[in-house]
Backbone as ProteinMPNN parsed JSONL, in Angstrom:
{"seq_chain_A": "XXXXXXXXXXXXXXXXXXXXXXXXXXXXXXXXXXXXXXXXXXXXXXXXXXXXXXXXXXXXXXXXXXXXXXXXXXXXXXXXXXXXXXXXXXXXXXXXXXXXXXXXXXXXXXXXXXXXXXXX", "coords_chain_A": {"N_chain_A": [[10.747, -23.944, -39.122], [8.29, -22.805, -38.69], [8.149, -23.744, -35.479], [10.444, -22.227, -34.513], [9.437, -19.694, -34.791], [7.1, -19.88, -33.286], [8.396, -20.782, -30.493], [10.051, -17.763, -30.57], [8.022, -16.239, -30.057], [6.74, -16.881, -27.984], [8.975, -16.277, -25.977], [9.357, -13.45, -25.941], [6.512, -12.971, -25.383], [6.539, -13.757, -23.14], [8.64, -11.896, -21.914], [7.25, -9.481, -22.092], [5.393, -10.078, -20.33], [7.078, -9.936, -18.218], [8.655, -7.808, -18.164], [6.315, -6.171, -17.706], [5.4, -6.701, -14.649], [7.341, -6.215, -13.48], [7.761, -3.476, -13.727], [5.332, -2.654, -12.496], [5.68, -3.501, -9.632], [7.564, -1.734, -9.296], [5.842, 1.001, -9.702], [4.702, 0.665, -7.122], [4.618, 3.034, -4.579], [6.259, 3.985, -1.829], [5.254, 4.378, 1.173], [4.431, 6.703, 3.896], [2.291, 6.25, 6.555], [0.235, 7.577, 9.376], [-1.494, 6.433, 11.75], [-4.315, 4.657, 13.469], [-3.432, 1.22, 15.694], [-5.215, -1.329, 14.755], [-7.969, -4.293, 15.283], [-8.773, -6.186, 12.742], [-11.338, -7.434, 13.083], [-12.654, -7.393, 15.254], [-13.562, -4.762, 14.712], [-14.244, -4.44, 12.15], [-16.829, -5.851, 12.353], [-18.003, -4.453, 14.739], [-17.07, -2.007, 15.015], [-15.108, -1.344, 17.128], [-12.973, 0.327, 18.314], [-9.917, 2.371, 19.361], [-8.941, 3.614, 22.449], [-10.347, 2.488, 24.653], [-10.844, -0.187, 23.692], [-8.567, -1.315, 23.68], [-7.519, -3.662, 25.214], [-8.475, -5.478, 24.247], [-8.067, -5.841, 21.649], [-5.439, -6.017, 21.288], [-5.211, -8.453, 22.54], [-6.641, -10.024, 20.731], [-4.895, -9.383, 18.196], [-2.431, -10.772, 19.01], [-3.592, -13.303, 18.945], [-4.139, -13.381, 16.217], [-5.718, -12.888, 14.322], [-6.442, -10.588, 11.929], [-4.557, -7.71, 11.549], [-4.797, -4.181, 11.285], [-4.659, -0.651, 10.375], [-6.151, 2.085, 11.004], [-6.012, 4.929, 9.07], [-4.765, 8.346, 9.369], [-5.736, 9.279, 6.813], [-8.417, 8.957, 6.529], [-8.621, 6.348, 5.13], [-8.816, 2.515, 5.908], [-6.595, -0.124, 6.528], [-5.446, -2.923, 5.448], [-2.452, -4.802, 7.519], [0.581, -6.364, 6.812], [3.785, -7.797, 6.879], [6.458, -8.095, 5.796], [5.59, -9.792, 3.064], [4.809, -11.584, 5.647], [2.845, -12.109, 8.295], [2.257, -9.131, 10.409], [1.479, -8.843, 13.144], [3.167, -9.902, 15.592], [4.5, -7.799, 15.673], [3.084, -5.564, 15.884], [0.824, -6.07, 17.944], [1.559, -4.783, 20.393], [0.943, -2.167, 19.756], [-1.59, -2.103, 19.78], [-4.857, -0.32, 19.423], [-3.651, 2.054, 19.564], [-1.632, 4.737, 18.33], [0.495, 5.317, 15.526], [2.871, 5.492, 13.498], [3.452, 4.044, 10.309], [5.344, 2.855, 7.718], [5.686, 1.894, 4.138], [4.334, -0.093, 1.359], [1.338, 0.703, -0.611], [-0.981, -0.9, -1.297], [-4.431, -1.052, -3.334], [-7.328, -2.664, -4.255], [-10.141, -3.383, -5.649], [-11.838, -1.926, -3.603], [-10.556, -2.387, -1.095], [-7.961, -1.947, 1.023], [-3.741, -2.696, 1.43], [-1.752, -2.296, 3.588], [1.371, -3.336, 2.454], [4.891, -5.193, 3.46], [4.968, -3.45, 5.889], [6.745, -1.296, 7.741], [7.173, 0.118, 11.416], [7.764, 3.157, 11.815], [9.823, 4.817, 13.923]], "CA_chain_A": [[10.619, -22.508, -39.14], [7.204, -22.905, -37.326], [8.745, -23.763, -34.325], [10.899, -21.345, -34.386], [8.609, -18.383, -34.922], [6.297, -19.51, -32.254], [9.166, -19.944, -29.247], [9.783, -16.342, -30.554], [6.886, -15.558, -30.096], [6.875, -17.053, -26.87], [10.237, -15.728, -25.715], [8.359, -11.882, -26.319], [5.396, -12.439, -25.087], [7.202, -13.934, -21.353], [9.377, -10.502, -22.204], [6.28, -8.48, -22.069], [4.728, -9.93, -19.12], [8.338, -10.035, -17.091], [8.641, -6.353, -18.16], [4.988, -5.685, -16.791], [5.226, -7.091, -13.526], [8.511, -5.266, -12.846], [6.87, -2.067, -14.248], [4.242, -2.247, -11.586], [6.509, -3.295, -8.923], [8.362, 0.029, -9.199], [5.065, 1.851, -9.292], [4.435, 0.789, -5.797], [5.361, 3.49, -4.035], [6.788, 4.236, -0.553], [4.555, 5.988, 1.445], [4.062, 6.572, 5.274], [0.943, 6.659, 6.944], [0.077, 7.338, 10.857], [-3.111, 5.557, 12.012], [-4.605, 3.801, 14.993], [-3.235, -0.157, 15.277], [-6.629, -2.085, 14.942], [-8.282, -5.938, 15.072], [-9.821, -5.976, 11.733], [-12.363, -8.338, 13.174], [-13.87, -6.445, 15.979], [-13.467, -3.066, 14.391], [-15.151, -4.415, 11.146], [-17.852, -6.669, 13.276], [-19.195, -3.559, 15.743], [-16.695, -0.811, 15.112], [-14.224, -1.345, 17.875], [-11.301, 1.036, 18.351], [-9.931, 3.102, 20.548], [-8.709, 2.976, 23.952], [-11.608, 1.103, 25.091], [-11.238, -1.553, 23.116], [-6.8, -1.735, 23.234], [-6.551, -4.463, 25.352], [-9.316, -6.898, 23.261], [-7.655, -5.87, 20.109], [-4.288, -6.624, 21.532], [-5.19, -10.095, 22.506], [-7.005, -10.885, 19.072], [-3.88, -9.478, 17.079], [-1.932, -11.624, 19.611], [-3.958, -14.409, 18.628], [-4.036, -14.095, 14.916], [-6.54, -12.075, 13.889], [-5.788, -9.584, 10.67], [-3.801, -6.272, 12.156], [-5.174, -3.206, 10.889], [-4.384, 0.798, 10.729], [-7.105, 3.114, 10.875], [-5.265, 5.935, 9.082], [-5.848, 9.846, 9.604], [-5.981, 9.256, 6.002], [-9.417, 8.14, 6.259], [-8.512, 4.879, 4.619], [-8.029, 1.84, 6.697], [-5.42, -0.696, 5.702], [-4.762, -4.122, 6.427], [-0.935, -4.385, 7.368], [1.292, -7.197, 6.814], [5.188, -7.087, 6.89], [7.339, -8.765, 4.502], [5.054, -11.144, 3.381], [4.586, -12.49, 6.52], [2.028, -11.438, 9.498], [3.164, -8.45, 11.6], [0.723, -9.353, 14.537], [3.572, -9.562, 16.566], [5.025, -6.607, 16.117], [2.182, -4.298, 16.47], [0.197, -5.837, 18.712], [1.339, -3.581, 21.853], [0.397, -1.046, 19.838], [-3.077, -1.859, 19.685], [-5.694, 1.055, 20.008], [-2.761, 3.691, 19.894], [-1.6, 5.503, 16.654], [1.703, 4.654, 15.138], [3.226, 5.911, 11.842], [4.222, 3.087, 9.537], [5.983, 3.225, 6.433], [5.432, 0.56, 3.354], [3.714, 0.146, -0.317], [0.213, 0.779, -0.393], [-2.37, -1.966, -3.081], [-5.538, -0.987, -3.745], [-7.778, -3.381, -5.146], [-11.579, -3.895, -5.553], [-12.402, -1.341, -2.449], [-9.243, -2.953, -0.047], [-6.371, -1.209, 0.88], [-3.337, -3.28, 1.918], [0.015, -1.957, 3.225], [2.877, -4.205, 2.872], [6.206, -4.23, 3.942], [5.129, -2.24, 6.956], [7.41, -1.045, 9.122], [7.367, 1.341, 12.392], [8.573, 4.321, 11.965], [10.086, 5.364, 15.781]], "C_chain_A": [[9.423, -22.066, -38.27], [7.571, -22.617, -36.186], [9.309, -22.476, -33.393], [10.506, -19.919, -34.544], [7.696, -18.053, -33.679], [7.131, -19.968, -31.082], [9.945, -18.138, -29.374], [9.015, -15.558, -30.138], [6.06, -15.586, -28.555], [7.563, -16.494, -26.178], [9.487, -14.096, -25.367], [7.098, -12.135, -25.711], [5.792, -12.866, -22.91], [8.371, -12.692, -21.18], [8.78, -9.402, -21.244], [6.09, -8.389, -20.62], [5.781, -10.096, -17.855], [8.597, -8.446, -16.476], [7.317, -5.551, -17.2], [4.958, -5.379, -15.53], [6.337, -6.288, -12.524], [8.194, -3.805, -12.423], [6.044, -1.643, -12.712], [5.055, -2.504, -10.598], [7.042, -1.987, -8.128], [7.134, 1.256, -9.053], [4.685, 1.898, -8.094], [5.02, 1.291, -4.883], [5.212, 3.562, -2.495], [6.193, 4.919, 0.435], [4.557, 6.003, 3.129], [2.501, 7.32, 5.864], [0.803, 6.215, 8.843], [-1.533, 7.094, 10.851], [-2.925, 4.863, 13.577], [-4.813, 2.012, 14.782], [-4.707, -0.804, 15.769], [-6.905, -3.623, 15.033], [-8.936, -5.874, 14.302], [-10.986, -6.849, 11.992], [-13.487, -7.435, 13.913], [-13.873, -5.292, 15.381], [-14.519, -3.299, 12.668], [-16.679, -5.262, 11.551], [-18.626, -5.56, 13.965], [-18.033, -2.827, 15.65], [-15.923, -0.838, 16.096], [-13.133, -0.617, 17.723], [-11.38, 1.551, 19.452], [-8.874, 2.696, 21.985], [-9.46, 2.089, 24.876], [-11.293, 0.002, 24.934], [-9.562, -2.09, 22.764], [-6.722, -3.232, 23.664], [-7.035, -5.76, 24.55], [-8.528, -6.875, 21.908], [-6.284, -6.28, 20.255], [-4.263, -8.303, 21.912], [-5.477, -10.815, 21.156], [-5.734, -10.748, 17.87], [-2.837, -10.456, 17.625], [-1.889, -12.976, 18.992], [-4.326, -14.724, 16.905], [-4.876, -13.375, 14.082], [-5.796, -10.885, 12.842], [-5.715, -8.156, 11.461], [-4.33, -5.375, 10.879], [-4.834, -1.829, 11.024], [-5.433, 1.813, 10.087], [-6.347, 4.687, 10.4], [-6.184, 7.401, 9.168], [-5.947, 10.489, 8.156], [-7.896, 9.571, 5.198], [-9.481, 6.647, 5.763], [-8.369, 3.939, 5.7], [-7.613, 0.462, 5.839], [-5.777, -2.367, 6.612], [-3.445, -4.798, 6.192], [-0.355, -5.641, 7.467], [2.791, -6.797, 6.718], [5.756, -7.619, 5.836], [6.575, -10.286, 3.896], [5.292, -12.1, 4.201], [3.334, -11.997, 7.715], [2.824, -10.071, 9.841], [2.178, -8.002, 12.41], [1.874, -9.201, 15.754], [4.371, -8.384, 17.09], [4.066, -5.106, 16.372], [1.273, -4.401, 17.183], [0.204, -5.382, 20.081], [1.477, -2.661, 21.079], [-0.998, -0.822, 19.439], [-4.027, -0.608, 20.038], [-5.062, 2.541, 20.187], [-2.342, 3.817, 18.484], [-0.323, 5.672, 17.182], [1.823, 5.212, 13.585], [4.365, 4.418, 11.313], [4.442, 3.207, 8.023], [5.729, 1.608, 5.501], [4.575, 0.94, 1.865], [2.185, -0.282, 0.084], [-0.73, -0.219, -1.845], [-3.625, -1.526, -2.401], [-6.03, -1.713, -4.915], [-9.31, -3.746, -4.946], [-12.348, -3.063, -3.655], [-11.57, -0.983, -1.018], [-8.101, -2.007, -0.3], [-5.655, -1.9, 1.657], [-2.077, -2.355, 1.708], [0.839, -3.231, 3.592], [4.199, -3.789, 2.711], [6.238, -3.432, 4.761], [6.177, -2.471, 7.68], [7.034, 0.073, 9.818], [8.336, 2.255, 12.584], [8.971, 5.343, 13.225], [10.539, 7.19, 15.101]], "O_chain_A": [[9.471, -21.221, -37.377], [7.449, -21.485, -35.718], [8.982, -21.964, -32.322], [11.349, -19.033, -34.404], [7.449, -16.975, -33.139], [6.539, -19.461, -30.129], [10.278, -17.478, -28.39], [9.196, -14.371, -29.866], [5.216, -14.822, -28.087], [6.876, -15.895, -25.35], [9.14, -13.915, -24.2], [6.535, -11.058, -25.513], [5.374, -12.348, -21.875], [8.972, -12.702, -20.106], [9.227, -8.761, -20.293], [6.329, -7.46, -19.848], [5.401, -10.339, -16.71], [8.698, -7.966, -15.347], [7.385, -4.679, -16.334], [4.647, -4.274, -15.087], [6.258, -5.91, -11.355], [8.29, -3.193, -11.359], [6.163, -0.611, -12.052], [5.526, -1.395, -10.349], [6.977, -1.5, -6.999], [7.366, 2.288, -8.424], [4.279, 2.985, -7.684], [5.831, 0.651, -4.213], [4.158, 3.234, -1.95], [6.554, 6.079, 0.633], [4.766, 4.863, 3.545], [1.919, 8.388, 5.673], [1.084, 5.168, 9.427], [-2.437, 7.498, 10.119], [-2.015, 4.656, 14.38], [-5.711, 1.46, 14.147], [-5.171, -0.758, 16.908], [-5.894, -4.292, 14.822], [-10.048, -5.483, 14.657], [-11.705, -7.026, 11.008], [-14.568, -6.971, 13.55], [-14.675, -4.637, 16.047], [-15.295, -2.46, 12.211], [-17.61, -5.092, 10.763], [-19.852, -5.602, 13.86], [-17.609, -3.009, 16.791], [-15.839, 0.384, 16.221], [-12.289, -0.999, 16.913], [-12.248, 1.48, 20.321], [-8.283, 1.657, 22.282], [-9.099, 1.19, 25.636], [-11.37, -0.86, 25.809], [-9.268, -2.94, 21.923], [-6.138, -4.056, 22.96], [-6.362, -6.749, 24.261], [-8.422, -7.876, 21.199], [-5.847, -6.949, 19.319], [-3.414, -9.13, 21.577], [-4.893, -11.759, 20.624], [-5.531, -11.547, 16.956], [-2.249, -11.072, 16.736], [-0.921, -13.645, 18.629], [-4.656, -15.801, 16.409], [-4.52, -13.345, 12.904], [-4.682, -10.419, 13.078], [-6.716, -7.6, 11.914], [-4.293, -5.769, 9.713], [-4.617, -1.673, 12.226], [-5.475, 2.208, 8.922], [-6.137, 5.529, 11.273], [-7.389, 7.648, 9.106], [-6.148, 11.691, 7.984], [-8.366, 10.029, 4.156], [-10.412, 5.9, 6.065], [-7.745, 4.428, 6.642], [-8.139, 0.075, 4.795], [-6.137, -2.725, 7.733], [-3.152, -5.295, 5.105], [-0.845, -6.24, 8.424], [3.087, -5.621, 6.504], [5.176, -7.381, 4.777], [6.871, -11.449, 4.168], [5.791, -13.189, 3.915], [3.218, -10.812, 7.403], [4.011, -9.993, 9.523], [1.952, -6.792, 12.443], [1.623, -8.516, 16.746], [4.753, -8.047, 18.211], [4.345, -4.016, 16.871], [0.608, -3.395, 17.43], [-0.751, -5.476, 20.852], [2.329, -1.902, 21.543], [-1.506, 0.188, 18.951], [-3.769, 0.026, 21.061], [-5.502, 3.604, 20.626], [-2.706, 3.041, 17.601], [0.091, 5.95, 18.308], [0.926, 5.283, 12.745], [5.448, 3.991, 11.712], [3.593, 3.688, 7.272], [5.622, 0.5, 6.027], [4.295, 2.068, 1.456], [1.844, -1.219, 0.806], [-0.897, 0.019, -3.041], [-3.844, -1.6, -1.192], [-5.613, -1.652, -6.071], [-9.594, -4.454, -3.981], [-13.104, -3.612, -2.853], [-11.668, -0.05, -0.22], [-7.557, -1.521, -1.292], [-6.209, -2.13, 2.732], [-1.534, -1.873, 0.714], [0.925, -3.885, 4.631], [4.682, -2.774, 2.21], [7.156, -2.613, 4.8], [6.531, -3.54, 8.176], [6.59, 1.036, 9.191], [9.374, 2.234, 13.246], [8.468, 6.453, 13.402], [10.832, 8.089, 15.89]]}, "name": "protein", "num_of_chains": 1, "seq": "XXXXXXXXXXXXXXXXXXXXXXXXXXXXXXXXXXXXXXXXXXXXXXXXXXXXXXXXXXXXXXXXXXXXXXXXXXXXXXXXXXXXXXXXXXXXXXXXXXXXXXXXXXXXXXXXXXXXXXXX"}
C-alpha cells in the first residue's frame, strides 16, 4: 500500500511539473521586434555598431561569434533560431536594422529571442 501511495504520489507530482513546463511554454509569447543586427562581442567589448562597424560585425557573426539585435525597444537581445545559431542567416545583415519575429526569455538581466525569424 506504501508503494503504491508513493508512485501516486510520484505520478502527480511528474503531473504537476509536466503541466508547469507546458504552462510556461504557452506563456512565451510571439512578439516582433525591429533592431540593428549586432556582434555581441564587439558591441559589448567597446560599443560597436553601426555602419562603421557592419563589415567587422559581419565577419565575427560569420565566424561564430553570438548575433545580436539592438532593438528600438531599447533592449538588446541575443538571437538564436530554432535552437540552433542563426549567424548565418543574419550575418549580411550586420549593422543594418531588420524586424524579426520570435519568443522573447528574460532572465537575470538577459534578454534572449528564440526562434527568430526575418520578417521581409
Amino acid at each position: 500500500m506504501k508503494t503504491l501511495i508513493t508512485l501516486m504520489s510520484v505520478i502527480a507530482a511528474i503531473s504537476v511539473v509536466t503541466l508547469s513546463v507546458a504552462a510556461a511554454e504557452q506563456d512565451k509569447e510571439v512578439v516582433t521586434i525591429k533592431g540593428e543586427v549586432l556582434d555581441m562581442v564587439c558591441y559589448l567589448d567597446h560599443g560597436a555598431s553601426g555602419e562603421k562597424h557592419a563589415q567587422c560585425a559581419r565577419t565575427c557573426i560569420e565566424g561564430g561569434t553570438p548575433v545580436g539585435l539592438k532593438g528600438e525597444d531599447g533592449k538588446t537581445y541575443i538571437v538564436i533560431g530554432a535552437h540552433q545559431p542563426a549567424n548565418k542567416e543574419l550575418a549580411p545583415f550586420a549593422g543594418k536594422t531588420v524586424t524579426l519575429r520570435g519568443k522573447v526569455i528574460t532572465r537575470d538581466g538577459m534578454n534572449l529571442l528564440e526562434n527568430a525569424e526575418l520578417v521581409k
